[in-house]
N, C-alpha and C positions, 0 to 999 in steps of 0.2 A: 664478313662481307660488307663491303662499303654501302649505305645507302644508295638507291638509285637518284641522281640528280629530278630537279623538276623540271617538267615539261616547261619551255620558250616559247612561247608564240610571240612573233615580232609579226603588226598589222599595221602595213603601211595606209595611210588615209583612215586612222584609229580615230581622230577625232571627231568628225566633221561623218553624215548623212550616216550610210547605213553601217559603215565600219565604226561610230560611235556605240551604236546598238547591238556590235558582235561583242564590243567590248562589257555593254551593259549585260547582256546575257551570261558572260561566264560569267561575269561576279557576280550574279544572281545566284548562281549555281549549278551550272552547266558546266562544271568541271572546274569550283574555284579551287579546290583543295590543291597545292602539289602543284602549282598554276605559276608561272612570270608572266605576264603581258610588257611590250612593251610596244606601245604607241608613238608615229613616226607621221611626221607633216605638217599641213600649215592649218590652218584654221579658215574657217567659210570665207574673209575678206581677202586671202591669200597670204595675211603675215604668220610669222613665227609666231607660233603657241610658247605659253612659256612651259620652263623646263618644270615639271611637277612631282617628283619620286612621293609614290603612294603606298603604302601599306595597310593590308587590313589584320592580317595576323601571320602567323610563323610559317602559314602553308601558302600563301597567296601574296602576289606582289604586284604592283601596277606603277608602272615611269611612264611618265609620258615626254618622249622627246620632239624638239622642234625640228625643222629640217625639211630641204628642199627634195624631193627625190630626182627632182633635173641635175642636180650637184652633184658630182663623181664624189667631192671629198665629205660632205655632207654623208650619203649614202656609205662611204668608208666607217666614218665616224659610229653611226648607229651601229653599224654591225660588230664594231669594234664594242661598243657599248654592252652589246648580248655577251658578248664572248669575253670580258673580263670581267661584265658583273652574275652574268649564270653560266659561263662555258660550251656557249654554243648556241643555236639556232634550231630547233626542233621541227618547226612550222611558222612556213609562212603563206600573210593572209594580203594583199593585193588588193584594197579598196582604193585606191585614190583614183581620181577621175575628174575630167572636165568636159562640160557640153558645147561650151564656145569655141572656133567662134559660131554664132547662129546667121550665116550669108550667104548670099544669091552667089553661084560660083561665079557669077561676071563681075562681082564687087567683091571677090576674098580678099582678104589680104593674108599673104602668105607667112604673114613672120607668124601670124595667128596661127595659122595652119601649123607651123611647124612646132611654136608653142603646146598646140594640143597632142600632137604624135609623141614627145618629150615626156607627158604627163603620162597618154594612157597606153602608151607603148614602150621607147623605150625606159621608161621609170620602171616598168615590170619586166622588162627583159634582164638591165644591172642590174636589179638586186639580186636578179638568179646568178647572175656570172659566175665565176668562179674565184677569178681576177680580175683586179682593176688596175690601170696603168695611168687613166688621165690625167689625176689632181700630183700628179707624180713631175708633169713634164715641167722644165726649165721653167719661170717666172715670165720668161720673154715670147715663151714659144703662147700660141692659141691654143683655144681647147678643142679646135677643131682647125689643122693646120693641114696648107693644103702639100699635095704629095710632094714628100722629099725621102730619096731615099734613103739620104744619111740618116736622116731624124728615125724613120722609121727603124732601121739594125737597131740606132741606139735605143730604141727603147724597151729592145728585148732585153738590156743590160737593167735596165731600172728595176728597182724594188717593185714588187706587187702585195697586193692588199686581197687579200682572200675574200670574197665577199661572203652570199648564202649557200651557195649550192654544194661544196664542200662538207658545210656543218650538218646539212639537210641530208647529205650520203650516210654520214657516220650515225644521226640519229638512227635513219632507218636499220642500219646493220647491228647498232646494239640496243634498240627496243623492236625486234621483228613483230611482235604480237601484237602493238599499239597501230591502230592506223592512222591515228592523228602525226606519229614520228615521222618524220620524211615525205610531209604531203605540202604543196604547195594548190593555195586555193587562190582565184584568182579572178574578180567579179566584173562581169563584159556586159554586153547588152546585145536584144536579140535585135537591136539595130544594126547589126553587122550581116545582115543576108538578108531579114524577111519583114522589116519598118523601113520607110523611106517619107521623111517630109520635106518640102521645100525649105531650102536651108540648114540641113545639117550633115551635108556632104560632108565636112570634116569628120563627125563625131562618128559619121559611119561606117566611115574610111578607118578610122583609128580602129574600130572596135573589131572591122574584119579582120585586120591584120593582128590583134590584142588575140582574137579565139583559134586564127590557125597558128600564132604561135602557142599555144595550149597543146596541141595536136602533137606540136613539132617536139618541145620540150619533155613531151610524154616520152613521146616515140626514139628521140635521143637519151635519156635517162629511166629505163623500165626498171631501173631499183626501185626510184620514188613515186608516190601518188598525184598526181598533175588535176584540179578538176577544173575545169571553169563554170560558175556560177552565174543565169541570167534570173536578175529581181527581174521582177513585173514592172505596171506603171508606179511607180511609190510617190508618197506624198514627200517632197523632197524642195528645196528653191525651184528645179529645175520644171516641173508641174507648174509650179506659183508664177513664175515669169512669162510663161505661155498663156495662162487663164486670165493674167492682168493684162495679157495686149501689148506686151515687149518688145511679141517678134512680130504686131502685126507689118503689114508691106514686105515681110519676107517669106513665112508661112504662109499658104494660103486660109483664105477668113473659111473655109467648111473644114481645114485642120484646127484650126484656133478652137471655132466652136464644138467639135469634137472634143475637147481636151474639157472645156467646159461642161459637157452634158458629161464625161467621164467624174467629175470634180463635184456634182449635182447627187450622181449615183451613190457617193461616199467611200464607204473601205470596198465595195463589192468591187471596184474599178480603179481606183488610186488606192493603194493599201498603206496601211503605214509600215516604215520601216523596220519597227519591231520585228513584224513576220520575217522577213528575209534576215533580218539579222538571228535572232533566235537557230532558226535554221545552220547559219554560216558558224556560228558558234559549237554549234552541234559536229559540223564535221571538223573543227579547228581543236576540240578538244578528246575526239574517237569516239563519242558517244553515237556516230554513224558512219558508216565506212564510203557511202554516197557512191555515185556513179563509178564505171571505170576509168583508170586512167587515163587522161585524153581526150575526156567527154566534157563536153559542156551541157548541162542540163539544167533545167527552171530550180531553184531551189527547194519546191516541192516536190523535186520527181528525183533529189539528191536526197531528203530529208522527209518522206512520205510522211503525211500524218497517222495514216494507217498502214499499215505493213500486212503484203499479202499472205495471205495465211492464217492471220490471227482475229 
């Protein structure tokens, strides 16, 4: 009997805030044994990380690649990456995220707006896809062309690129027992219903629509495990730029100073990202089965510290 292959985790926004820290925790030991990581995005200034293939020994592997996840061919690329350097796609982990733009909706500027929906929406909807057809079309055609119906037929004819959600079926069907196989985790903020500050309409807009598609994709695919994950306040840029006076004249100055007296309190009220990431790693490698499918829950109420009963 052949060896069973090693688990895949591909963790888009691997480098940068708390998906750095999912990454630090399995190679701690959170399931490095038997382990590929592959890390996928840009770095905190926005440019391309460079390309860094890491190994620690014959059980454990860590790549880290660059890559935009706004990019159709980009996003092809990576997945193409998993799948002819480990065969496949086991789990995937959904950190990347933007909080800009931070503006009074009478001064948005929409290309912003759309920038952000690109990042923390559809970036995690493509990768789920199944197919992709974009980075396919003609040289001359746009990447967002407006309706033709020629174009459109043709492009049922073009090649397509299989993205995750294919590789993510197969996981689940030939490791049933694992629940890390065929789980897709996905990190949103509880500013999508029950946070509102002046000035982050966008971010909060994105994230509502980021957690009902959680729901959706569940509710569409009940082979796989779907969860969405909300960190707390974390010590992040995103903390730091509000406590220095960034966004004052858009925020209001008793949200500002809120964010300060939270920043006063220390980890009790801004935690560091360690916790959540410890956590996210936890359910990326089955060492916790976490919520059900479809649920978005705090990463303590996915990854209890104490478990009832014991």
């Amino acid at each position: 009997m052949a060896a069973p292959r090693h688990q895949t985790i591909l963790i888009v926004g691997g480098r940068t805030g708390i998906g750095s820290h999912v990454v630090d925790a399995i190679r701690s030991g959170h399931g490095a044994s038997n382990t590929n990581i592959v890390t996928y995005g840009l770095d905190e200034s926005g440019k391309f990380m460079p390309e860094i293939p890491f190994s620690v020994d014959s059980d454990f592997s860590l790549a880290c690649h660059p890559g935009d996840v706004t990019s159709p061919a980009s996003r092809e690329k990576v997945v193409q990456y998993c799948v002819e350097k480990y065969g496949g796609i086991d789990t995937l982990v959904y950190c990347a995220g933007v909080i800009t733009p931070i503006a009074r909706i009478e001064k948005m500027n929409m290309e912003a707006v759309k920038k952000a929906f690109d990042v923390n929406v559809f970036g995690a909807m493509a990768m789920v896809l199944s197919t992709s057809f974009a980075s396919s079309l003609p040289p001359h055609q746009p990447k967002r062309p407006t309706y033709n119906p020629a174009l459109y037929e043709s492009i049922i004819d073009l090649p397509q690129v299989q993205l995750c959600l294919p590789y993510l079926r197969q996981s689940r069907i030939s490791t049933p027992l694992n629940a890390a196989h065929g789980k897709i985790i996905i990190l949103t903020s509880a500013c999508d219903a029950d946070v509102t500050y002046h000035g982050w309409t966008p971010y909060c807009t994105t994230k509502a629509a980021l957690t009902r598609f959680i729901s959706c994709i569940a509710h569409e695919e009940p082979l796989l495990s779907v969860q969405g994950v909300y960190p707390k306040l974390t010590r992040t840029k995103m903390p730091e730029d509000v406590i220095n006076g960034k966004y004052k004249g858009v925020m209001a100055d008793h949200e500002i100073e809120r964010f300060r007296i939270w920043n006063e309190m220390g980890d009790e009220m801004v935690e560091p990202p360690e916790w959540c990431g410890e956590a996210v790693a936890k359910l990326a490698v089955g060492l916790f089965e976490g919520g059900k499918s479809g649920e978005t829950l705090y990463y303590d109420e996915h990854v209890p510290k104490k478990i009832k009963g014991t």
